[in-house]
N, C-alpha and C positions, 0 to 999 in steps of 0.2 A: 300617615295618620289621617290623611283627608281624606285619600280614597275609598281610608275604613271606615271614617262618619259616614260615607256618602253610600257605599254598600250598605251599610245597614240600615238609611235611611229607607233606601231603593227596597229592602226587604220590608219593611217597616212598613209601607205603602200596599205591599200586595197582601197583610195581614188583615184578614177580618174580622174584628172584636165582637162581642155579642155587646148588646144593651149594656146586661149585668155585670159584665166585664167593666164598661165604661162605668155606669156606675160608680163600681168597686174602687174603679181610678181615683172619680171624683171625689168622692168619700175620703178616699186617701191623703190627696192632696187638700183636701179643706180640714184635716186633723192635723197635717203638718204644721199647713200655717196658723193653727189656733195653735199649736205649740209655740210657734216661734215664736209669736206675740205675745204667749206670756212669758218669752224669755226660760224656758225648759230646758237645760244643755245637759245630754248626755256625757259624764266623762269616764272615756275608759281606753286610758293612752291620748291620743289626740284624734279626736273626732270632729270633725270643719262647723256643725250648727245647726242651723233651721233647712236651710238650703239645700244641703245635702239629707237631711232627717227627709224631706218631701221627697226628692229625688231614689231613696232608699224604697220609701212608701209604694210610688209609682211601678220601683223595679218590680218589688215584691210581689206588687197585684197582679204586673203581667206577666209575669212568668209561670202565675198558679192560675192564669186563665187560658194560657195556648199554650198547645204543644210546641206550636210553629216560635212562638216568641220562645216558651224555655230554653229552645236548642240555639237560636239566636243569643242570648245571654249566655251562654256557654262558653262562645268566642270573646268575650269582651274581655280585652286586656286583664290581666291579672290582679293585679293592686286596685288600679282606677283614682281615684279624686278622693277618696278618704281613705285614709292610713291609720292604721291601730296598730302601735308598737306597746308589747308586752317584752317582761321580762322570763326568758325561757325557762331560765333554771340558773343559780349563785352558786356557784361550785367555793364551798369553804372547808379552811382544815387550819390545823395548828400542832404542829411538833416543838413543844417548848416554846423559846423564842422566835420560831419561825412559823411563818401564816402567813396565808394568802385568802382572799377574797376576790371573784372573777365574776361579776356581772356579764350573762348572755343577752343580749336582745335578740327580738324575733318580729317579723313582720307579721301580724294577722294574718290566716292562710286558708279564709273561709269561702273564697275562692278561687281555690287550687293551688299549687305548689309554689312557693316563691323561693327561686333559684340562688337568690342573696344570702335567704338565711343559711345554706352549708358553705356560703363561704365568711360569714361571721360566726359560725361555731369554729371553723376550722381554724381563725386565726384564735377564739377563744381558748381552743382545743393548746393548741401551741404554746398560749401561757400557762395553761395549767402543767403541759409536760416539763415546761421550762423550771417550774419549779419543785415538779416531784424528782427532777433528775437533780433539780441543788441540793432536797434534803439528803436524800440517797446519799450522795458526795460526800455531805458535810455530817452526814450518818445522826442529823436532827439536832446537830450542835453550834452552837451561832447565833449572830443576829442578822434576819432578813424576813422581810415582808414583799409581798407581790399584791398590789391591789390596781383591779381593774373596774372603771365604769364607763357607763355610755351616756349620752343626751342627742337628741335630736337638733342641728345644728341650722338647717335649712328644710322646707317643705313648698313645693308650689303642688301648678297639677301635673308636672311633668316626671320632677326628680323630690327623692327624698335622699338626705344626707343624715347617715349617723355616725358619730365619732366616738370612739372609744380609746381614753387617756388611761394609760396604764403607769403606775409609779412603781420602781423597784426601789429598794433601801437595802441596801449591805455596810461596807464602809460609808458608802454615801448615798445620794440617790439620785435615779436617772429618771426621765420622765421619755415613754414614748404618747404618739398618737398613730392612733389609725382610722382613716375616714371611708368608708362605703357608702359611695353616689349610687344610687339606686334608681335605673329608671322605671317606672309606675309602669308603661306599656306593657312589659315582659317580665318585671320583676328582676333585670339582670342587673349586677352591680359592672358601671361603665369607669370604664379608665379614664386618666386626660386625653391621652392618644385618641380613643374613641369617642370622645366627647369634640376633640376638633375634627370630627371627624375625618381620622388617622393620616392627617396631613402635617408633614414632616414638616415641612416648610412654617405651619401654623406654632410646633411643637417647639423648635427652634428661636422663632421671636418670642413664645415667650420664655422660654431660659436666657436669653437676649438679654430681656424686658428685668428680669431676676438681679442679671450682674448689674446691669446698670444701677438697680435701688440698692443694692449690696455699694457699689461702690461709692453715691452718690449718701450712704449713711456712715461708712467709714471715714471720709473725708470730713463730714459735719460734726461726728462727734470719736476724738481717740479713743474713746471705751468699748466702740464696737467694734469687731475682730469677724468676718468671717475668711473661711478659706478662701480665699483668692486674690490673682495676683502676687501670689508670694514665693519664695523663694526653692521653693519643693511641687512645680506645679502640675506633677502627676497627682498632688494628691488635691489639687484644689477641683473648687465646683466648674463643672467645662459645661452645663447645659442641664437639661430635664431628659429622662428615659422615657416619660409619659405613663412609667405605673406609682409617681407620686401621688400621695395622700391630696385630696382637693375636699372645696366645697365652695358653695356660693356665698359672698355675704346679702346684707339686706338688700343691695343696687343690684346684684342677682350676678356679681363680678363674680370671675373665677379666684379663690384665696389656695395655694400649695403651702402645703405646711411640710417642715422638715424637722425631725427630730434630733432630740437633744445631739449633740455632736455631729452629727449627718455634714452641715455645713461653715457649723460654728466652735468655737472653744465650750465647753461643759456648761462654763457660768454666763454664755449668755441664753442657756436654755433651750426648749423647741421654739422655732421661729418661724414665720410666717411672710408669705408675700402676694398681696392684691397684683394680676394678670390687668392691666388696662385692655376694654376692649381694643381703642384704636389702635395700639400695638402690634396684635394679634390678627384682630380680624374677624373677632365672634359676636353676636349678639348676645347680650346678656339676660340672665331668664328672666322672664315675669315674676313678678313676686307679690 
């Protein structure tokens, strides 16, 4: 990322602006910040302020003033430093007592393609299959509900995190989560693996890091139960794969979340576990 500020810098430098170009800058930037100042905040999804409003301005003017800078602006990372999450499309239906509700999200895609959202449809995709093959089954007779939504969980200027909790009800009901770390550079949704970057060794301490708060909660209080160290221990938790569900909290720590039963009995629910960095070995993000 540095060599690509610094490229573009380098580029930036052999551009030559006309007057009216500059102008046009200034102009831009002195409307911004009379926005900011009166406190103006666009909202449409999550949009960063003033700051980025100026920064918006500036793009805009230079890009419809050179050729040379439009094609520059072409390359600049996909997402960037403001993020607008809409809602794509709510796939809803109902057969009797059975209905589902499936919130999509989508990342703003007003600068080109963002590689995340086909993999947040796909897994979208997958709930709604999951439940046209229950009615089929149960030939629309029964009680079950499938209800899915999202929230944006974490945002710096690096990564964007969106989680999406999905609740089934049949006899009973289960809850999953699924979380898509999104890095802004490329718009790619990054795994844990590739987030330490794919170092085994990193991946390892922390499922370390995991049993240890597992074991260190089962001891303090009898009412928590997860798989491990028990009597059947192929079936307990042995480590992380590294395509667990993550996100950052507020201190910018890695959080793995694990769905209802994944590593626990039913009734203690999805569960969740803070990654220390000195553990591990990561820096944690900015926030």
């Amino acid at each position: 990322m540095e060599k690509w500020t610094e490229h573009l810098k380098e580029q930036y430098k052999k551009i030559e602006v006309s007057s009216e170009a500059k102008k046009r800058v200034e102009d831009g930037i002195r409307k911004a910040k009379k926005e900011r100042r009166e406190k103006r905040i666009v909202s449409f999804g999550r949009f960063a302020g003033g700051s980025a409003a100026a920064a918006v301005a500036v793009i805009a003017v230079l890009s419809n003033s050179s050729p040379a800078i439009a094609q520059a602006m072409e390359q600049i990372p996909v997402i960037g430093a403001v993020s607008r999450i809409v809602t794509l499309r709510t796939y809803q239906d109902q057969h009797g007592t059975m209905e589902a509700e499936v919130e999509i999200p989508a990342i703003g895609e007003e600068e080109g393609p963002v590689p995340a959202n086909q993999d947040i449809e796909r897994y979208a995709e997958s709930l709604i299959q999951e439940y046209e093959e229950t009615v089929r089954e149960m030939e629309g007779e029964g009680n079950y509900s499938l209800t899915s939504k999202y929230e944006i969980v974490f945002e710096n200027s690096s990564y964007l995190c969106i989680r999406i909790d999905t609740t089934v009800a049949q006899a009973s009901a289960a809850q999953y989560s699924k979380i898509f770390t999104v890095r802004k550079l490329d718009g790619e949704t990054v795994s844990l693996l590739e987030y330490l970057g794919n170092d085994e060794s990193k991946l390892e301490a922390a499922g370390n890091s995991i049993m240890e708060q597992m074991r260190a909660q089962m001891a303090e209080d009898a009412g928590i139960i997860y798989y491990l160290d028990s009597d059947m221990p192929e079936q307990d938790f042995s480590g992380l794969t590294g395509e667990e569900s993550y996100y950052f909290n507020q201190k910018g720590e890695i959080v793995v979340v694990f769905d209802e039963y994944q590593v626990a009995p039913g009734y203690m629910g999805a569960v969740s576990f803070t990654i220390p960095p000195e553990a591990v070995g990561y820096q944690p993000e900015p926030v």
